[in-house]
C-alpha positions as a printed NumPy array, in Angstrom:
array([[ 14.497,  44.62 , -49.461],
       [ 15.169,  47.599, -47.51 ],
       [ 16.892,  47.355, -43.984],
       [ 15.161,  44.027, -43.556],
       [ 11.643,  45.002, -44.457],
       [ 10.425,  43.927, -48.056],
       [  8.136,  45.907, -49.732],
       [  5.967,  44.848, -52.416],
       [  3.587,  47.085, -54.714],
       [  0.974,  44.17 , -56.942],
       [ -1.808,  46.781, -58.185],
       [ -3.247,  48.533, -55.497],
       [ -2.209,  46.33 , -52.734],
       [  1.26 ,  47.218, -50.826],
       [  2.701,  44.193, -49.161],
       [  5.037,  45.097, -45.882],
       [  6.757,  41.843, -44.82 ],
       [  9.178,  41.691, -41.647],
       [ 11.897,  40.035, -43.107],
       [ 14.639,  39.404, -40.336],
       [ 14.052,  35.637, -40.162],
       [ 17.59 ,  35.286, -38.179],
       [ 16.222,  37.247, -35.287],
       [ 12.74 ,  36.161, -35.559],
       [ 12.225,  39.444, -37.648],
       [ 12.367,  41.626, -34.622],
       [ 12.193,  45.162, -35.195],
       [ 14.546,  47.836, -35.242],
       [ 14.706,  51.591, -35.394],
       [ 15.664,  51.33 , -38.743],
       [ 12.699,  49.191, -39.505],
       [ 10.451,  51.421, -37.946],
       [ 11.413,  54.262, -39.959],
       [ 10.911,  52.611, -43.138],
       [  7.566,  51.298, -41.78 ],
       [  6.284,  54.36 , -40.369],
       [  7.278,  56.4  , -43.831],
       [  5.571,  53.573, -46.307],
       [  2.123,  54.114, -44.078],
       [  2.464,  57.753, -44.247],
       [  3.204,  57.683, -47.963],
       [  0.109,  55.115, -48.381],
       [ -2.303,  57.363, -46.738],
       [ -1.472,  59.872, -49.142],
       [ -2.07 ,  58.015, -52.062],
       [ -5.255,  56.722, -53.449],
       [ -3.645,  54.526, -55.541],
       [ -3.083,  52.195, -52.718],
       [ -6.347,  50.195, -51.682],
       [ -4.607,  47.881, -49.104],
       [ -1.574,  47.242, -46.952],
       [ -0.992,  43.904, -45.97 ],
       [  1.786,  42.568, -42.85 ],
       [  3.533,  39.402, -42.646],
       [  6.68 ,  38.05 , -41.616],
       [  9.338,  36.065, -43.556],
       [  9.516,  32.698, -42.127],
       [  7.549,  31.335, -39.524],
       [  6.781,  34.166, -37.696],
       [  5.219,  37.179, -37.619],
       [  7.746,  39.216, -35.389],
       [  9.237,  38.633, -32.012],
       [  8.734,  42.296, -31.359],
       [ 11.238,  45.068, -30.472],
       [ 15.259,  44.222, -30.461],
       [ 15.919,  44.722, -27.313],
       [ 19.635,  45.337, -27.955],
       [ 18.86 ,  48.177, -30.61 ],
       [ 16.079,  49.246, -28.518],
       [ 18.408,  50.043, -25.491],
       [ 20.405,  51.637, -28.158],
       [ 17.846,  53.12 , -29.486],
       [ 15.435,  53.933, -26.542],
       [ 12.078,  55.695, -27.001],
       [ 13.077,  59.793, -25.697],
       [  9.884,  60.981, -27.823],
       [  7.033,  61.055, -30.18 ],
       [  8.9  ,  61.322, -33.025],
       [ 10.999,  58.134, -31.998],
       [  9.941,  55.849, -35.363],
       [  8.495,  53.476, -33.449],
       [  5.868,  55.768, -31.993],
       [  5.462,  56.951, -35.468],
       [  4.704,  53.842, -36.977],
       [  1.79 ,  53.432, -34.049],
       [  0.403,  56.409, -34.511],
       [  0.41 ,  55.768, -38.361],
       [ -1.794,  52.801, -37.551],
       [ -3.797,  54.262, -35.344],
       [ -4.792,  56.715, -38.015],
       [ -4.295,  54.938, -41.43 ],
       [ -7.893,  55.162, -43.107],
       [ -6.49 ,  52.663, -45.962],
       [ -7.403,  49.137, -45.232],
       [ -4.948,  47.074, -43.081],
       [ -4.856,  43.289, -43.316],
       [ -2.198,  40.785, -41.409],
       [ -1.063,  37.57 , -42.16 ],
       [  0.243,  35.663, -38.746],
       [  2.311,  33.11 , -38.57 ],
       [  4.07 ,  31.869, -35.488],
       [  5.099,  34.044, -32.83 ],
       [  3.537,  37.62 , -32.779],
       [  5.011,  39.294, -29.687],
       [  4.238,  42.761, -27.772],
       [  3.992,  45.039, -31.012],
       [  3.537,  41.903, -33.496],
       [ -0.182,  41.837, -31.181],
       [ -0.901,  45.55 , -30.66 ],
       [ -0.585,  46.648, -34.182],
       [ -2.996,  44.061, -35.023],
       [ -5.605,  45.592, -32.867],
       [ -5.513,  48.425, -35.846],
       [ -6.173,  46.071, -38.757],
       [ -9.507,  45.627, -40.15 ],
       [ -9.035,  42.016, -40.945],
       [ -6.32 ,  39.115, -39.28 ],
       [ -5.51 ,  36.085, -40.684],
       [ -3.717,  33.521, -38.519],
       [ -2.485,  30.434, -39.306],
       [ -3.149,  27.572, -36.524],
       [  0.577,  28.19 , -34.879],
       [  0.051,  32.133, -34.504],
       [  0.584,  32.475, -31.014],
       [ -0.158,  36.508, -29.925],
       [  1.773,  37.925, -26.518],
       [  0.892,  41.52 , -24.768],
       [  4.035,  40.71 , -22.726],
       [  5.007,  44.536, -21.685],
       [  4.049,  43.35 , -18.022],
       [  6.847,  40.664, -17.8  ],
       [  9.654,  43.585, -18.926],
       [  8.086,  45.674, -15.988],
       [  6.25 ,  48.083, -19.074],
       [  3.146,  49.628, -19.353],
       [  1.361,  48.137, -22.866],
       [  1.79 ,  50.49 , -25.822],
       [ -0.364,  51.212, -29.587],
       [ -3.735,  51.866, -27.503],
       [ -4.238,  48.55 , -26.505],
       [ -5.388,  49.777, -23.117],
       [ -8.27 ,  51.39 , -24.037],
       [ -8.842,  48.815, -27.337],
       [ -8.542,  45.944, -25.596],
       [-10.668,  47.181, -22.668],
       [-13.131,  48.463, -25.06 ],
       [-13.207,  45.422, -27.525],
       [-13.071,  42.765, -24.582],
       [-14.797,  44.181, -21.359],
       [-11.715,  44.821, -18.302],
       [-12.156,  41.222, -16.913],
       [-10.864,  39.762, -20.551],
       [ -8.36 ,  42.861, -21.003],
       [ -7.114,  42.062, -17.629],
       [ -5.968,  38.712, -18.119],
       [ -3.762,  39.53 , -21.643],
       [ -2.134,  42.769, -20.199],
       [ -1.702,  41.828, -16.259],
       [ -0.978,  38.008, -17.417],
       [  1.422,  38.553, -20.236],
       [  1.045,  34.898, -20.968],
       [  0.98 ,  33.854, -24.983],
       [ -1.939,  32.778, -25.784],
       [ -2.841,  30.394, -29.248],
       [ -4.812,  31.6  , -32.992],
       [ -8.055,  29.747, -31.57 ],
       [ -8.37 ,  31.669, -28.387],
       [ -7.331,  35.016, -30.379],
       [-10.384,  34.175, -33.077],
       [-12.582,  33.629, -29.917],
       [-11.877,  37.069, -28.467],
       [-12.242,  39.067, -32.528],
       [ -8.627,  39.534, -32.41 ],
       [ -7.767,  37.079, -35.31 ],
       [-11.093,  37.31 , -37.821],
       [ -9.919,  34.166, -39.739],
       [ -7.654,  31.135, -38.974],
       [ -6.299,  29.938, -42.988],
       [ -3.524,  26.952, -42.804],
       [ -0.105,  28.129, -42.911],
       [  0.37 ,  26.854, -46.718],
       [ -2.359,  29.398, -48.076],
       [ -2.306,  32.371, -45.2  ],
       [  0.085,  35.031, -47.411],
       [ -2.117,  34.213, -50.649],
       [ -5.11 ,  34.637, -48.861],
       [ -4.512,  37.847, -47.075],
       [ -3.041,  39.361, -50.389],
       [ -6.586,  38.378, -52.06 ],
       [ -9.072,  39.593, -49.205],
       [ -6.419,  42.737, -49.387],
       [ -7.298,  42.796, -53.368],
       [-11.282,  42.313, -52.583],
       [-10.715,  45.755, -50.424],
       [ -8.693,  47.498, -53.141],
       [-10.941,  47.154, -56.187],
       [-13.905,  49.162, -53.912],
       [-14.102,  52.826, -54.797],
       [-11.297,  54.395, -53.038],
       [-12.628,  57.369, -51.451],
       [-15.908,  55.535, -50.234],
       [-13.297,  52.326, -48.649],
       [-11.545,  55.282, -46.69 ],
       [-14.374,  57.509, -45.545],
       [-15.92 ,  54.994, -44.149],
       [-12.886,  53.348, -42.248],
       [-12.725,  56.883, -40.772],
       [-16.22 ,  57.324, -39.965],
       [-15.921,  53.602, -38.083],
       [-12.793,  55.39 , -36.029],
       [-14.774,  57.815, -34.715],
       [-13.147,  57.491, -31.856],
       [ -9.362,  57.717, -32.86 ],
       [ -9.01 ,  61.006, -31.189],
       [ -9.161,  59.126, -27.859],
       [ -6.883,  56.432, -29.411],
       [ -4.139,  58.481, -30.145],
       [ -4.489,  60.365, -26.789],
       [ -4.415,  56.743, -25.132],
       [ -1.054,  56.107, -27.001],
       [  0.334,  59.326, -25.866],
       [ -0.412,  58.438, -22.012],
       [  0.796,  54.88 , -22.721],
       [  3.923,  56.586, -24.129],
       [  4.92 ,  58.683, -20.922],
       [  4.046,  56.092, -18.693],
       [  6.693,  53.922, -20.994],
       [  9.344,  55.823, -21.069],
       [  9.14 ,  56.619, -17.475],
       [  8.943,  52.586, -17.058],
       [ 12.125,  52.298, -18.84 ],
       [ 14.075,  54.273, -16.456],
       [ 13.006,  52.241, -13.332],
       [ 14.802,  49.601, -11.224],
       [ 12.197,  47.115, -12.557],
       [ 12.651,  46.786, -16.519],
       [ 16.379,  47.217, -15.69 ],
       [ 16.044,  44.13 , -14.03 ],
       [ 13.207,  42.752, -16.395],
       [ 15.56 ,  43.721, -19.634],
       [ 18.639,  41.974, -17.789],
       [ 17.296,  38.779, -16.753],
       [ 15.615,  38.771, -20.503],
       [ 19.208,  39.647, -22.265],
       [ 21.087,  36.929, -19.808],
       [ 18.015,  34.304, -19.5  ],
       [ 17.165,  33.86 , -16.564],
       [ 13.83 ,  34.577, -14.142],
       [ 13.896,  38.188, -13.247],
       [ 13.814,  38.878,  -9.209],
       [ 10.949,  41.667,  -8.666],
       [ 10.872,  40.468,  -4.805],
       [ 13.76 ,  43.21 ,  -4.219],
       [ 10.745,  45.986,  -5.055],
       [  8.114,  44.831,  -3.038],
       [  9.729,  46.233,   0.284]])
């Protein structure tokens, strides 16, 4: 384990589990980095058939540290986080999740890059960038809208409200929901179904069926200045405040 992400090599398959179970494997800089480097590394290699997520314990990730992300605040593209995204967004190797539990603001967009999600019954998926007065990040403003239709896109990014593994396989968000006792095995073996296909064939057509990945990554650019703007406004200061101290944020002081 590096920095609280394990990596695992079995064959072809590479296994990337969150593994900060005493913060609800919420990510850091330094996770991103290693993250962002193992997908970049992958994509170069043909030995590797399949990546598969998961997170230690029961839950997938609570999404960004907030302390080490005000320590660490997004300035550019080549912040690791935005790496890591735009390593999704253009990974042509196979991506598979495992969810468990919670899977909050990036533990849901980066899953709208993986060709196949496996919940178990208590994943429960969050686009909460609303709440922490954010604009959503990873594309999932244009995927979302595209995948869903803007009345169904609407209600995740504008409501921000969790939402349960049953409604996420009814919108094609989650593909399969496995019980929590078998979800890692069985991700790791539809990851192994993907990896003994011929390599080369597996990847050119994942690319050809991201056709439109140009317009992804420009989304995730636009999504990234409107973000960092957001973080210097009144509103996520009071957003990331009332978060940090727990308690209900006030955004009536902004309506005037």
């Amino acid at each position: 384990m590096t920095e609280f992400v394990t990596i695992d090599r079995q064959d072809a398959v590479l296994h990337l589990q969150f593994n900060r179970v005493e913060k609800k494997n919420a990510l850091t800089h330094a996770m991103y980095e290693i993250l962002a480097d193992s997908l970049v590394k992958a994509e170069e290699d043909l030995s590797v058939g399949a990546i598969v997520f998961s997170g230690a314990g029961d839950c997938f990730t609570s999404g960004n540290d907030l302390v080490d992300f005000q320590q660490n605040p997004i300035l550019d593209e080549t912040a690791p986080g935005v790496q890591f995204i735009l390593a999704l967004a253009r990974s042509t190797v196979p991506l598979i999740a495992a969810v468990d539990g919670p899977a909050v603001g990036i533990g849901s967009t980066m899953l709208l890059h993986c060709d196949h999600v496996f919940a178990a019954p208590s994943a429960q998926l969050q686009f909460p960038f609303v709440n922490l007065a954010l604009p959503p990040e990873a594309g999932a403003t244009y995927l979302l809208s595209r995948q869903l239709g803007h009345a169904r896109a609407a209600e995740l990014l504008l409501g921000g409200a969790p939402f349960d593994a049953e409604k996420a396989h009814e919108l094609g968000i989650v593909n399969t929901i496995v019980p929590a006792d078998d979800l890692l095995e069985t991700a790791l073996t539809h990851a192994a179904f993907y990896a003994a296909k011929p390599p080369a064939a597996i990847r050119k057509t994942k690319k050809l069926m991201k056709s439109d990945m140009d317009q992804v990554v420009a989304q995730i650019k636009v999504e990234l200045q409107d973000f960092m703007a957001g973080l210097k406004s009144p509103e996520c200061h009071e957003a990331l405040a009332a978060f940090l101290q727990k308690r209900k944020p006030d955004f009536k002081q902004f309506r005037n």
